[in-house]
LUMVEXMI-871880 format. One record per residue (C-alpha): residue number from 1; residue in one letter; x negated, y, z. Coordinates in Angstrom, 3 decimals. Each point is the difference from the previous one (the first is absolute). Layout:
# LUMVEXMI-871880
torro,sepa,c1,c2,c3
NUM,A,X,Y,Z
...
END
This chain:
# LUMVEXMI-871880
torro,sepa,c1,c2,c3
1,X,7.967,16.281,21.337
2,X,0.572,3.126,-2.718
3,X,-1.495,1.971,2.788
4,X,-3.234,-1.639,0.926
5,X,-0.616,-1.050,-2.983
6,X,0.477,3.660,-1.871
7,X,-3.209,1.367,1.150
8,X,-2.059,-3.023,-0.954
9,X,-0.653,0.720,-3.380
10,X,-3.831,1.442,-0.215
11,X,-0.586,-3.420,2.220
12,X,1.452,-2.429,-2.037
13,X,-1.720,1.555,-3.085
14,X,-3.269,-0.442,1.722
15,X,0.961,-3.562,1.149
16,X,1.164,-0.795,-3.999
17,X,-3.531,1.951,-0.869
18,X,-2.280,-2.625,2.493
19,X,2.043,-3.007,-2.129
20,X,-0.562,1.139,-3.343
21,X,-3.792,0.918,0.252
22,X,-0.373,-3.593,1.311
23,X,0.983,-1.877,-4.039
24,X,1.189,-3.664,0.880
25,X,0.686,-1.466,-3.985
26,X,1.607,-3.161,0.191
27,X,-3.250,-2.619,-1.052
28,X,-2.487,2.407,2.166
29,X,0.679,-2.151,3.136
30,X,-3.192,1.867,1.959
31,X,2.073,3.433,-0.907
32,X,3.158,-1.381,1.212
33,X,-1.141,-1.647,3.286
34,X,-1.095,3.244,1.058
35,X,2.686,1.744,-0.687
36,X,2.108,-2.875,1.941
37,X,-2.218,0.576,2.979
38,X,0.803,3.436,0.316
39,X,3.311,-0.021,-0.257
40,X,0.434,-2.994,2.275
41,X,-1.760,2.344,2.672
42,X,2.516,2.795,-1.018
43,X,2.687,-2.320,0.965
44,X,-1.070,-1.098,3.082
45,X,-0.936,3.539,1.366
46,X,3.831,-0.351,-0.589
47,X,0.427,-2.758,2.237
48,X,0.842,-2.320,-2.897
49,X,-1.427,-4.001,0.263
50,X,-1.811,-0.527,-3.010
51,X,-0.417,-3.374,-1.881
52,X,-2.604,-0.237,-3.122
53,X,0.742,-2.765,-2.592
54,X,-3.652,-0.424,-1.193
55,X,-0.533,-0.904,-3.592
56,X,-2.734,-1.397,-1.949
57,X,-0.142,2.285,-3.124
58,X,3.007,2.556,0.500
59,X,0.025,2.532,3.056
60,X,0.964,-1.426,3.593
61,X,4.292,0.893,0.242
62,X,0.817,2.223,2.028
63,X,3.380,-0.661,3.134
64,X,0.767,1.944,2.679
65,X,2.650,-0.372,2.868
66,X,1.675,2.400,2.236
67,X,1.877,-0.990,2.473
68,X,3.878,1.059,0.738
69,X,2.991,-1.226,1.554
70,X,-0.435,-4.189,0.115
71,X,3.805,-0.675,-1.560
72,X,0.076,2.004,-3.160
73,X,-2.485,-1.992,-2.802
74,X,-2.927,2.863,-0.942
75,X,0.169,1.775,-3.647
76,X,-3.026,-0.567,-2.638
77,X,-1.765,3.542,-0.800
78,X,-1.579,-1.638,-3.691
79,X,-2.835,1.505,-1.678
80,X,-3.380,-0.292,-1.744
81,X,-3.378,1.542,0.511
82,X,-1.636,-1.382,-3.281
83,X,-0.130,2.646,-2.775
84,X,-0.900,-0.625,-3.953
85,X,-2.265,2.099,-0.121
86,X,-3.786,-1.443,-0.067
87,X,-2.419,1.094,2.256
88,X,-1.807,3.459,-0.735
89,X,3.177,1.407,-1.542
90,X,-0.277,2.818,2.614
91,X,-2.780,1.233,-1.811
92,X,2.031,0.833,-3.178
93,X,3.084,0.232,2.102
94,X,-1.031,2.021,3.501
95,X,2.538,0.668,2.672
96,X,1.294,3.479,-0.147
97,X,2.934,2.255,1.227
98,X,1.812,2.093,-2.679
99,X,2.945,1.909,0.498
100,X,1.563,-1.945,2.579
101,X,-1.188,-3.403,-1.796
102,X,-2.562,-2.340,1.402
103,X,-1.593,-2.068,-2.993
104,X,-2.191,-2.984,0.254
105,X,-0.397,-3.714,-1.226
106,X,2.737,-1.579,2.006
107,X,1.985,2.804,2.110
108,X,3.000,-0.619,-1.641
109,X,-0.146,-3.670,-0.733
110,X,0.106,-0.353,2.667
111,X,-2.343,0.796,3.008
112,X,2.873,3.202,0.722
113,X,2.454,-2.579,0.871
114,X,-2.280,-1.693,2.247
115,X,-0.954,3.648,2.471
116,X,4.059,0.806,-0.271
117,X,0.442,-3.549,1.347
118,X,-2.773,0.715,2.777
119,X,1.855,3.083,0.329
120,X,3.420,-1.181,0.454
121,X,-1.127,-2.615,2.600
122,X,-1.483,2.612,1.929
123,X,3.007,2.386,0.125
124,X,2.325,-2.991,0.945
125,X,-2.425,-0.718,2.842
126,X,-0.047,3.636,1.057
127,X,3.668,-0.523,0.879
128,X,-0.344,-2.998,1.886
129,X,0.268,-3.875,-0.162
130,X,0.325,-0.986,-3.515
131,X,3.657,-1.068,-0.878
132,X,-1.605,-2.899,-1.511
133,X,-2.652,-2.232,-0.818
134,X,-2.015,1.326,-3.109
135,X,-2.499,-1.774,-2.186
136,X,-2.221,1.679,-2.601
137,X,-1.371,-2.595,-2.213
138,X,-2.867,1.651,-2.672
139,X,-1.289,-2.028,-2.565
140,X,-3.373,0.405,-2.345
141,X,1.338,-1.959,-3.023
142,X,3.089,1.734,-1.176
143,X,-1.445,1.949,-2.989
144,X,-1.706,-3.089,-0.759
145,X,3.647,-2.705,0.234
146,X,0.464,-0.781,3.458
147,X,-1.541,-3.369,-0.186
148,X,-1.101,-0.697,3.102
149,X,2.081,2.627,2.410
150,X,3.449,-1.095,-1.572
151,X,0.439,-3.169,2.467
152,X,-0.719,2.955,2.840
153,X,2.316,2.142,-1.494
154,X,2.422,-2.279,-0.115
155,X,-0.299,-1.760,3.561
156,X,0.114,3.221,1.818
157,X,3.399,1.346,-2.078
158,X,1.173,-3.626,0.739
159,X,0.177,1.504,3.937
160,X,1.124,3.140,-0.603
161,X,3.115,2.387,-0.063
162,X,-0.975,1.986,-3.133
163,X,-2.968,0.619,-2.216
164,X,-1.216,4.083,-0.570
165,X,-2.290,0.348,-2.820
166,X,-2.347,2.881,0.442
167,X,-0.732,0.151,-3.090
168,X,-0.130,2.971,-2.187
169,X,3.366,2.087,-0.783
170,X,1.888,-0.201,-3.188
171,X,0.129,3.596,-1.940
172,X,0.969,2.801,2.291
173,X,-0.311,-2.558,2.658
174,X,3.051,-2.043,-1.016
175,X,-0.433,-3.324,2.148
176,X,-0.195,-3.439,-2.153
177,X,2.865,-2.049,0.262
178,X,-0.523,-2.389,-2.861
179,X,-3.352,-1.011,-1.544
180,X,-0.160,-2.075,-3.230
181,X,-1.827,-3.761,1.001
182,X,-3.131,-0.515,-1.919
183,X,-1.331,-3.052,-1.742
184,X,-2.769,-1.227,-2.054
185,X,-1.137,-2.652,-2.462
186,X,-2.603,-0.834,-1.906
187,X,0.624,-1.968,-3.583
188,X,-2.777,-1.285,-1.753
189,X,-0.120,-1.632,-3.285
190,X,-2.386,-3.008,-1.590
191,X,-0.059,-0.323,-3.543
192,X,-2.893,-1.251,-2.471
193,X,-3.447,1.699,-0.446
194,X,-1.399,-0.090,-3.888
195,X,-2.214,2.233,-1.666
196,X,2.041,2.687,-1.887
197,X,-2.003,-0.163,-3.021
198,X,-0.544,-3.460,-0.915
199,X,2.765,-1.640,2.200
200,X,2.584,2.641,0.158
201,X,3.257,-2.193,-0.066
202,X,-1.707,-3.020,2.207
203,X,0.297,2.773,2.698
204,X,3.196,0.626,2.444
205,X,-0.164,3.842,0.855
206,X,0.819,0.226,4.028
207,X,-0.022,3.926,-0.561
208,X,2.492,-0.179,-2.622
209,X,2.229,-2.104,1.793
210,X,-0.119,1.802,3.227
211,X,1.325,3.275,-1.846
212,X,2.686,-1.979,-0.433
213,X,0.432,-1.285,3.698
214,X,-0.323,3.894,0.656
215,X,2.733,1.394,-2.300
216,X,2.187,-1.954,1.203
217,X,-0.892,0.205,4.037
218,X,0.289,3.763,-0.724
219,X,3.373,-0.287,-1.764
220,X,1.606,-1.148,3.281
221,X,-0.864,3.252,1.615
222,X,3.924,1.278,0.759
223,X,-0.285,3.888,1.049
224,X,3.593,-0.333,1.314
225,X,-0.392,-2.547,2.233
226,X,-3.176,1.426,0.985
227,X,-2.129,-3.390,-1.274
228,X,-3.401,1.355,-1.359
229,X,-2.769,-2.683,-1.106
230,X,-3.076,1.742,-1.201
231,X,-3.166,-1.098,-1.745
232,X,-2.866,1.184,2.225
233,X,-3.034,-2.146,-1.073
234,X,-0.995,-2.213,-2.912
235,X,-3.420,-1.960,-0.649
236,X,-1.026,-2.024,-2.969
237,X,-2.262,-1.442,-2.495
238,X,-3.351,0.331,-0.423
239,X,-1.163,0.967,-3.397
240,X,1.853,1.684,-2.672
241,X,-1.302,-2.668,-1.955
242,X,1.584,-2.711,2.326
243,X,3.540,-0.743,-0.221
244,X,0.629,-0.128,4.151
245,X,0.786,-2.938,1.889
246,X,1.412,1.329,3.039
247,X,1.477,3.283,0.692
248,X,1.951,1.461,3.063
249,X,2.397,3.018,1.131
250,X,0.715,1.037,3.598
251,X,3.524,1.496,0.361
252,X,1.819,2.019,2.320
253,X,3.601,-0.465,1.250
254,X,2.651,2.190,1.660
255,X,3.169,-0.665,0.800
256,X,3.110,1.796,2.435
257,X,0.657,-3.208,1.689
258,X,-0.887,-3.576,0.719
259,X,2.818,-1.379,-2.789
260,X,-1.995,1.603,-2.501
261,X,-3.484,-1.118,1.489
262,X,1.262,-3.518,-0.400
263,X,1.514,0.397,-3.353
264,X,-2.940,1.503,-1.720
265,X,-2.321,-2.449,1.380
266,X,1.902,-2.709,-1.511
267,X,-0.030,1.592,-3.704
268,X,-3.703,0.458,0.251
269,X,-0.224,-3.180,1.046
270,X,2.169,-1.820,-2.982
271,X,-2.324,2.255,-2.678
272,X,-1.318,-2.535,-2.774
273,X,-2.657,0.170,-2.269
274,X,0.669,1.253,-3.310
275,X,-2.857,-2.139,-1.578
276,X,1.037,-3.305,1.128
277,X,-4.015,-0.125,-0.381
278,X,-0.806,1.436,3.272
279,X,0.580,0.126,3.422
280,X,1.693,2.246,2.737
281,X,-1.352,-0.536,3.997
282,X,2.469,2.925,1.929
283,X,-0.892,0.883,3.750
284,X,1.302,2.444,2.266
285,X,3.425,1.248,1.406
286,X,0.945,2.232,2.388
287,X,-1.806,0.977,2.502
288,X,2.070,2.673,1.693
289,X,4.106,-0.039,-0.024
290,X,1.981,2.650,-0.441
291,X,0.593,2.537,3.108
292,X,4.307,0.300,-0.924
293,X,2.136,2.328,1.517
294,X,1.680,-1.941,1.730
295,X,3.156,1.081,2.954
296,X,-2.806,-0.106,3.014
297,X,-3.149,2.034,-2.674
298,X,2.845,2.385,-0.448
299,X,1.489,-0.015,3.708
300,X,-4.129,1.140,1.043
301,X,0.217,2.805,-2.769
302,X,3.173,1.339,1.377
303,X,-1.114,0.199,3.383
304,X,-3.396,1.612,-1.411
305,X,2.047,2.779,-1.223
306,X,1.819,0.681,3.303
307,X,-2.992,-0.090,1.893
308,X,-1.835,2.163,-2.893
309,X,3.386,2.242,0.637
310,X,-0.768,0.653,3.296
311,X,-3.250,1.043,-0.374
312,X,0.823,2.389,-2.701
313,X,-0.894,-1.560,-3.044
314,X,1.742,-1.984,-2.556
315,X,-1.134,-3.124,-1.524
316,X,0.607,-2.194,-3.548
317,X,0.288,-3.211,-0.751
318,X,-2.237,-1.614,-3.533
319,X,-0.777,-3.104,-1.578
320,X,-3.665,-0.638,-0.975
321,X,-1.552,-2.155,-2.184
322,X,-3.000,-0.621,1.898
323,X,-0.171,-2.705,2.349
324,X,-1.206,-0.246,3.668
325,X,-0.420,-2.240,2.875
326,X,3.895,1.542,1.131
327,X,1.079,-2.216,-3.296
328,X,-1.273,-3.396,2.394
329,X,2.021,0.937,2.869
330,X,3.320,1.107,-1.746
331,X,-0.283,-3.287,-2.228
332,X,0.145,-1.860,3.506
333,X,3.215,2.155,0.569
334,X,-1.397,1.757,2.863
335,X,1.247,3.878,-0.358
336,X,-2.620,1.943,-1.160
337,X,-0.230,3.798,-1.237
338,X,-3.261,0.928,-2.181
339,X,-1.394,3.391,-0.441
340,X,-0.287,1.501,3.344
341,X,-3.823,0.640,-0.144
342,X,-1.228,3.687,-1.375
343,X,1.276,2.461,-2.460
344,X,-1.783,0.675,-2.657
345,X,-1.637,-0.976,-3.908
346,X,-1.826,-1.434,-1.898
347,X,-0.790,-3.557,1.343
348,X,-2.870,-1.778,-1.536
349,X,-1.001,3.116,-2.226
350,X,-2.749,2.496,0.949
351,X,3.228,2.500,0.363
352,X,0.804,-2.221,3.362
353,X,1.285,2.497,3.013
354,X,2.188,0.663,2.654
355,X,2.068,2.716,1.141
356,X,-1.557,0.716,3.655
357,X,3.170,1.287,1.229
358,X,2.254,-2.573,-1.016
359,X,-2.185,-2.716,2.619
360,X,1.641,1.410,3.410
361,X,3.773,-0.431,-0.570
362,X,-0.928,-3.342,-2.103
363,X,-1.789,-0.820,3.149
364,X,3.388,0.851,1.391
365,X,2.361,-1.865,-1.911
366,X,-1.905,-3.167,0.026
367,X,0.044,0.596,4.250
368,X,3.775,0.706,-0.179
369,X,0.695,-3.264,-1.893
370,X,-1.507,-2.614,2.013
371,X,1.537,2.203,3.051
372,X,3.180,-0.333,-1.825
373,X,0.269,-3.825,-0.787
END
């Protein structure tokens, strides 16, 4: 594998290049079908049996099969091809090459996983029968939550040996053995409008009580534990002259592991109002558990870094805060390793790039795994 795949690099930069010119952001379903359709014909000029999973408003999902020996159960290659980046970003933020770094909306996050999976397929074919079945499920919502592909996600890991992420590479391309899960809620408050002049204390300020509701979600944030809650978005009133009826914040929640998840839920939950006067109405939870380290996350890490051995490279291990659709299939306990997609920078920033050398023997450990297991 090392040595077909070690001359490949000008043609999987050119293969990343076709992806990124074509922008697919996650609500631009026109932009995202088309991308879908060409890299459904990618995969069959691999002699992969593609499946669509059309959808209404999102972009149609994306599953491939390849066949391999009928007893062992196939591993899930898991990705995205939906970027967050809105369409006409490549005007402000062009493809280019630079020192041995290819830059673009979406190279690294992560349409360079998605040629060094192409890429690994085709050097395990070039050896022969595949060892085992392999299915490559790509999804169009997972910048934007995984709403609709999650059941898909999770059906096909249901069936399958392991999960490999191909997402993007942890610093120095350390692969991602633990992601924090992600949650959100929503609390809104309903107190008493009055006019602040001639009715001031007939009034029940919702904006004054939800700085309270937000001091204290923010005082369970635990850096030590690695529980964060953050204040993203707040809307209310109307006038300045208006003491505000209704007021709302949108949080965000992180935690290591599912314990946590649950336990933070049910404080935000329990919060009262301080003014007995008005209301609290709390939605949300989490939406994405934890990705843990657990004995078979570590056992596919370990056997990363022989394989990564062999080919003359080493590999580390890190734990992320971001989530991704790897933190669905680990929460089923299926073993899954995250971060095997490109090395690089930058994701989600105009700074976004890859290291164009780094995609061959990525190509080649992500072959040498699913040979391996």
């Amino acid at each position: 594998m090392k040595d077909w795949l070690a001359p490949c690099t000008s043609e999987m930069v050119a293969d990343l290049k076709e992806l990124v010119l074509m922008e697919s952001p996650t609500h631009d379903k026109a932009a995202c079908d088309a991308l879908c359709a060409v890299l459904a014909a990618k995969f069959l000029q691999l002699g992969g049996r593609v499946k669509l999973y059309r959808q209404k408003q999102a972009g149609d999902h994306l599953q491939v099969e390849f066949a391999g020996a009928k007893d062992r159960k196939p591993i899930l290659l898991l990705g995205h091809y939906d970027t967050v980046y809105p369409t006409g970003t490549l005007a402000t933020m062009p493809w280019r090459e630079s020192k041995g770094l290819v830059y673009g909306p979406g190279v690294f996050d992560m349409k360079g996983g998605i040629v060094q999976a192409m890429f690994a397929i085709r050097s395990l074919q070039a050896l022969g029968p595949l060892p085992r079945p392999i299915t490559v499920l790509l999804v169009s919502d997972e910048e934007g939550g995984s709403e609709t592909s999650r059941p898909i996600t999770e059906k096909l890991a249901s069936r399958s040996e392991a999960v490999l992420v191909c997402e993007p590479a942890g610093h120095g391309g350390a692969l991602k053995t633990a992601r924090k899960g992600v949650g959100s809620f929503t609390i809104r408050v309903s107190g008493v409008a009055s006019h602040a002049g001639l009715d001031f204390e007939k009034g029940q300020n919702a904006i004054l009580e939800l700085s309270h509701q937000v001091q204290a979600v923010a005082a369970m944030t635990n850096l030590a534990r690695g529980i964060t809650l953050n204040a993203g978005v707040i809307r209310g009133g109307t006038r300045t002259n208006v003491v505000p009826s209704e007021a709302e914040a949108e949080f965000d929640l992180r935690v290591a592991n599912k314990v946590d998840g649950d336990l933070m839920m049910r404080k935000v939950r329990a919060l009262r109002a301080l003014n007995k006067k008005c209301k609290l109405q709390i939605e949300g939870g989490v939406n994405r558990p934890p990705l843990e380290r657990s004995p078979a996350v570590a056992a596919l890490f370990h056997q990363a870094q022989k394989i990564a051995k062999g080919l003359g490279f080493s590999v580390s291990e890190i734990a992320v805060g971001g989530g991704s659709d790897g933190n669905f299939t680990a929460g089923m306990g299926i073993p899954t390793l995250d971060g095997l997609g490109a090395v690089g920078d930058g994701a989600h920033s105009p700074r976004e790039s890859v290291v164009a050398a780094e995609m061959p023997r990525r190509a080649a450990l992500l072959a040498g795994l699913v040979a391996s297991l």
